[in-house]
N, C-alpha and C positions, 0 to 999 in steps of 0.2 A: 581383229581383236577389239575389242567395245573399249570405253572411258576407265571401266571397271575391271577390268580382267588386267588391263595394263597395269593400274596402280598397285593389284597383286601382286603382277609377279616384277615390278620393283623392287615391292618388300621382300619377296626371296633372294632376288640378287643379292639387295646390300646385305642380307641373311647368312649368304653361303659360304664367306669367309668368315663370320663366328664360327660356325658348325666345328672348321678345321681345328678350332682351339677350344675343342667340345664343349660347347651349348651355343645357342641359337635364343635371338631376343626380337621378340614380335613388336615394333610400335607402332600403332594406330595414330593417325592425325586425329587433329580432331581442337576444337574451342578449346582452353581452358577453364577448367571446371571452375563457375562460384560458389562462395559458400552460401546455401539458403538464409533467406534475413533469418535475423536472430531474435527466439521466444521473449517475451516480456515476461516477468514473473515479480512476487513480492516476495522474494525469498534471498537470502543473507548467502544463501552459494545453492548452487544447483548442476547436478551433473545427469545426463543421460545417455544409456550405451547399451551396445545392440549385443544380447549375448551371446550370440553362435563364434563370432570375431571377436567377441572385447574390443573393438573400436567406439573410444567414446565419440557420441555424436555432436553433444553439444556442452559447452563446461562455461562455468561463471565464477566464478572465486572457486573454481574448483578444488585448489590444492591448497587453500586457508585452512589451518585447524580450527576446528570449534568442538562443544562439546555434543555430545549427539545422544544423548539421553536414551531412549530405551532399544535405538536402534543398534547398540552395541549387542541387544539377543540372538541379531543373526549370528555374528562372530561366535557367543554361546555356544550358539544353536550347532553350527555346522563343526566345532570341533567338538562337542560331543558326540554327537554322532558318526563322525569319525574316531574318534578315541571310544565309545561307552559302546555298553550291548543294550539293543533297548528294550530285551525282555528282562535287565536286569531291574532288581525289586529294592526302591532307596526307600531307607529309612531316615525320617525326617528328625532334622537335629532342632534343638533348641533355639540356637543362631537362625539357622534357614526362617524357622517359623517365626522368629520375629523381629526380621529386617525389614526398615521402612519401606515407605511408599505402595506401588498398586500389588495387590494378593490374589491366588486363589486360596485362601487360607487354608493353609495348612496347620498340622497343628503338628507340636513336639511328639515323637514314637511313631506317629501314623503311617506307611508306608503306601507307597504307588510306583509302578514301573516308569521306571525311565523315559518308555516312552509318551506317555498318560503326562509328566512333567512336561518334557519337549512342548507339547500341546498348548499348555496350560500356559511355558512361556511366550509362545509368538500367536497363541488368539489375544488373552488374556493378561498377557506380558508381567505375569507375577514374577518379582523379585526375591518371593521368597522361593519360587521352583527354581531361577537361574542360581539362587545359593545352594539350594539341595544340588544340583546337578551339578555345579562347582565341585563342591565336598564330594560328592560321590567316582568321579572322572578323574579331578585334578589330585584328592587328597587335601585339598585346603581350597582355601580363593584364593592365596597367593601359588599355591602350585596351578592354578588352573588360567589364571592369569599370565605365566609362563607360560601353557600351551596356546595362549589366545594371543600372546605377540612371536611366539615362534613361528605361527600360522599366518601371521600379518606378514614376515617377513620372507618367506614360503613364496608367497602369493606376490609381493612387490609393491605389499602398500607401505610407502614411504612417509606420508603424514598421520600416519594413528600409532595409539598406545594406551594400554590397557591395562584397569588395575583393579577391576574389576567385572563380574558375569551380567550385571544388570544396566551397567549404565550410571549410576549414580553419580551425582556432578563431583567433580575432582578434576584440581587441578592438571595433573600428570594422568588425566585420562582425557583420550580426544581423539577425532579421525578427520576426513575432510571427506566432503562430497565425492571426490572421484575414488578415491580409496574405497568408500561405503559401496560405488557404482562400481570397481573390481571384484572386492568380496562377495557381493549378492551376487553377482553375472556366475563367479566361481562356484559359489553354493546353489546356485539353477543348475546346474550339469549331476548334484544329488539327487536321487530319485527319492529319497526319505525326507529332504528336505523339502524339496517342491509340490509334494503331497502334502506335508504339513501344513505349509504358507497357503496355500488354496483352498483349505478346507474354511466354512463358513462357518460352521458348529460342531461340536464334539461333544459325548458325553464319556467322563469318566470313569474305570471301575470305582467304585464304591461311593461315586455322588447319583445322587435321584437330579440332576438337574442338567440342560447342557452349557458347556461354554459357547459363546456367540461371538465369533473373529470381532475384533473392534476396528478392522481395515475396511472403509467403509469403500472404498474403492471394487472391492469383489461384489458391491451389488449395484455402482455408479458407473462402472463402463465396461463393455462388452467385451470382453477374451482377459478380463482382468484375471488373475493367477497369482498375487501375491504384492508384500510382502512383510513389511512394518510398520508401525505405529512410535510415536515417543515421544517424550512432553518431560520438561521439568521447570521450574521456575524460572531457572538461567538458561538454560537451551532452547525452551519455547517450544515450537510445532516441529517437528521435526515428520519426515515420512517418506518412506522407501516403497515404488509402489511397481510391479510389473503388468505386464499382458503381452498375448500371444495372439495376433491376427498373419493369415494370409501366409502360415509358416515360421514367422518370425518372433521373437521374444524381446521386447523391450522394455529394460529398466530405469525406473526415474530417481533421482533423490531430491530432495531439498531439507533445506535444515533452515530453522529459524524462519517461519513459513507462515505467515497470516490468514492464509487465504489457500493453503495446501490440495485441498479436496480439489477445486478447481484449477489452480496450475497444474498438478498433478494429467489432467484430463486434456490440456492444452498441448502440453510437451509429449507426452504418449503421441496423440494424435502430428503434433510436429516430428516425432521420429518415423512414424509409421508413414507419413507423406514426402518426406523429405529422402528418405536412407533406407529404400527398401533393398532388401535382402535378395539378394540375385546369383543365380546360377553362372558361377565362370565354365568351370570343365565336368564334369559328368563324371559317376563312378565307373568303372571300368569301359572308359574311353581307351582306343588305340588310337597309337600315333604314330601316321605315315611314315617310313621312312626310319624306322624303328622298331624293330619287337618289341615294344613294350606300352603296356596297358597300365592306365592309372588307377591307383590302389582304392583311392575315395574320390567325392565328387568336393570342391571346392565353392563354397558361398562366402558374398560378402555384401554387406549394404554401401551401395553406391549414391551421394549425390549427386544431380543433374552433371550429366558432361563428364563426369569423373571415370566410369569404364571405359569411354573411349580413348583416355591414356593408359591402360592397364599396359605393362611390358612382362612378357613373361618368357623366362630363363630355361631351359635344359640343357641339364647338367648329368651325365652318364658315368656311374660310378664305375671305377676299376674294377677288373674283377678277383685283385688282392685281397679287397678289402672287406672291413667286419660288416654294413652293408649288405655288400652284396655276399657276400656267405650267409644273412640272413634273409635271401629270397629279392634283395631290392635291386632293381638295375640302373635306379638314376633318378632325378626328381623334378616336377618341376616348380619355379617360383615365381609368385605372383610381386610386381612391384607398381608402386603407382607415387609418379614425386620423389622416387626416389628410396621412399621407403616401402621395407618389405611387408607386403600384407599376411601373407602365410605360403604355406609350399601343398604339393602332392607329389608321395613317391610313388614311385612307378613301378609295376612289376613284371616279369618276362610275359611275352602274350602266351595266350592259352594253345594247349597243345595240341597236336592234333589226334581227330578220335579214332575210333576203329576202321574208317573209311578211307583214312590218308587226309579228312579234310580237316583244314582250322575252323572251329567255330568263329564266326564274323562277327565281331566286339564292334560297339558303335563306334565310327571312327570320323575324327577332323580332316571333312575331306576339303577338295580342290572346288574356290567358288564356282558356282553358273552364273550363267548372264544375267539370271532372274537379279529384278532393280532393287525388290521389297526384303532382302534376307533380315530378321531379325541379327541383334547384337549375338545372341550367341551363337547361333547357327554361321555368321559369316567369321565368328572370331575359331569355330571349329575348320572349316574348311581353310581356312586364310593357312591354322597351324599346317595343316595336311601338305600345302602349297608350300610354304617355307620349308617344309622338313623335310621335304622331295629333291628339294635344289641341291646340289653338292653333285 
């Protein structure tokens, strides 16, 4: 038996007395992970975070309140569209039409679909659309501001507060960079949303002319996809900015930002080289020594060193329980440091067909000698080998 096969079946030994106190925990050796050096920016807080996980990647006054000026339209944005219909037809009030700051000018009686507003607020981030769209959703700005911190609290952002749909500086209106980098990652998993933010121009029913996104980032870096713009006297630059390479989705913030365009370009690029997005377990993997096949596949961005302490738990439901009477036979969890990254449930393997045979689900098998196994391929077969021992 080789250097390597030995240190395997180590790990099942010390493995197969978990097992008896049902689940089983894989730890790989391995360096401890460093944090990659940290981005320089000219911005007043900054938060960056990979949206498949919500693990934020990098944070700098991340949890400071400040005020965040127009970037409060995603919050807008995304409960209207949760709460509204967007073939629904507003009719523009008096108020909407002429609340300060940036407009697509509307005017008082005029009418336009919900969704035609939406547009209007995150190219063009008219103030007087997130009021129409307030009024029309909430019922007032103060009832829509309701649904804009019941959704803050939903979500688990613990530094914002909201008192109104556009941003407008106030006191008792505010969020912090990480919060701004939970909400946006939240509202990427919208499909009505993330179509919105992407889009570079749009023309209206009933305007001859198009709007032109003012997120200059969708035409300054490649897989850009979103998200906001925002400026006000006291809050300064503010900008929420995403893109999608290589699979993955990463969001930026900065607030109070001199120099936005370019940090923006910098910290993208540090998440996308730092924390790429990695395949742990596979969708409908089997796992040795088990009937049971995992329900989805699990990713997560890793830095350097970081997967090789990944530990992960199987835990096999009773078959009392509410669970497993819905189909699930156990799960497993992914920990790294201690804390937990996410889980996959498990479900009974597939049955057999009319031949008497089981269909053969890709399974975590037992390593070979081969020296070169990639991380995932030896972190699949390693499980096979633990789960076998007992």
């Amino acid at each position: 038996m080789n250097a390597s096969a030995k240190s395997f079946r180590s790990i099942g030994l010390l493995c197969a007395a978990a097992i008896s106190l049902l689940w089983t925990s894989l730890a790989w050796p391995g360096i401890a992970a460093a944090a990659p050096a940290a981005p320089v920016t000219h911005a007043k807080a900054t938060a960056v975070i990979d949206v498949t996980s919500g693990r934020i990647l990098f944070s700098d006054h991340g949890d400071d309140r400040m005020l965040i000026a127009s970037l409060t339209k995603i919050m807008t944005a995304i409960v209207a569209i949760e709460h509204g219909k967007l073939k629904d037809v507003v009719k523009i009030s008096s108020r909407a039409a002429g609340v300060e700051g940036s407009s697509i000018y509307l005017k008082a009686g005029e009418k336009m679909t919900l969704q035609d507003l939406l547009y209007g607020l995150m190219l063009r981030s008219g103030n007087d659309a997130a009021t129409a769209i307030a009024e029309h959703v909430g019922g007032s700005v103060d009832g829509f501001a309701y649904l804009m911190n019941r959704k803050a609290e939903e979500i688990g952002l613990t530094n914002s507060h909201f008192v109104n749909p556009s941003g407008l500086d106030h006191k008792d209106h505010y969020s912090s960079a990480n919060d701004l980098a939970k909400l946006t990652a939240y509202a990427m998993h919208n499909d009505t949303f993330r179509e919105i933010v992407k889009t570079k121009e749009k023309k209206a029913d009933g305007r001859d002319y198009e709007w032109l996104n003012k997120n200059k980032m969708l035409r300054f870096y490649e897989g850009a996809d979103g998200v906001k713009t925002g400026y006000t006297k006291q809050a300064l630059r503010c900008l929420v900015s995403s893109a999608t390479r290589y699979g993955q989705q990463i969001v930026v913030v900065t607030l109070n930002d001199g120099d936005d365009w370019a940090d923006h370009q910098r910290l993208l690029d540090y998440g996308f080289a730092n924390y790429p997005l990695q395949e742990v377990v596979g969708s409908d993997e089997g796992v040795a020594g088990y009937p049971f096949r995992t329900a989805s596949a699990f990713r997560y961005p890793f830095a350097a060193g970081e997967r090789d302490q990944v530990r992960i738990h199987l835990t096999p439901y009773a078959s009392g329980g509410v669970d497993y009477a819905l189909g699930y036979r156990g799960k497993l969890t992914f920990r790294l440091d201690g804390q937990t990254l996410g889980s996959v449930l498990l479900l009974p393997q597939a049955a057999k067909d009319s031949a008497g045979q089981t269909p053969e689900a890709p399974t975590m098998a037992e390593p070979s000698p081969a020296p070169h196994l990639t991380f995932a391929e030896a972190l699949r077969r390693s499980i096979r080998f633990v789960l076998s021992f007992g």
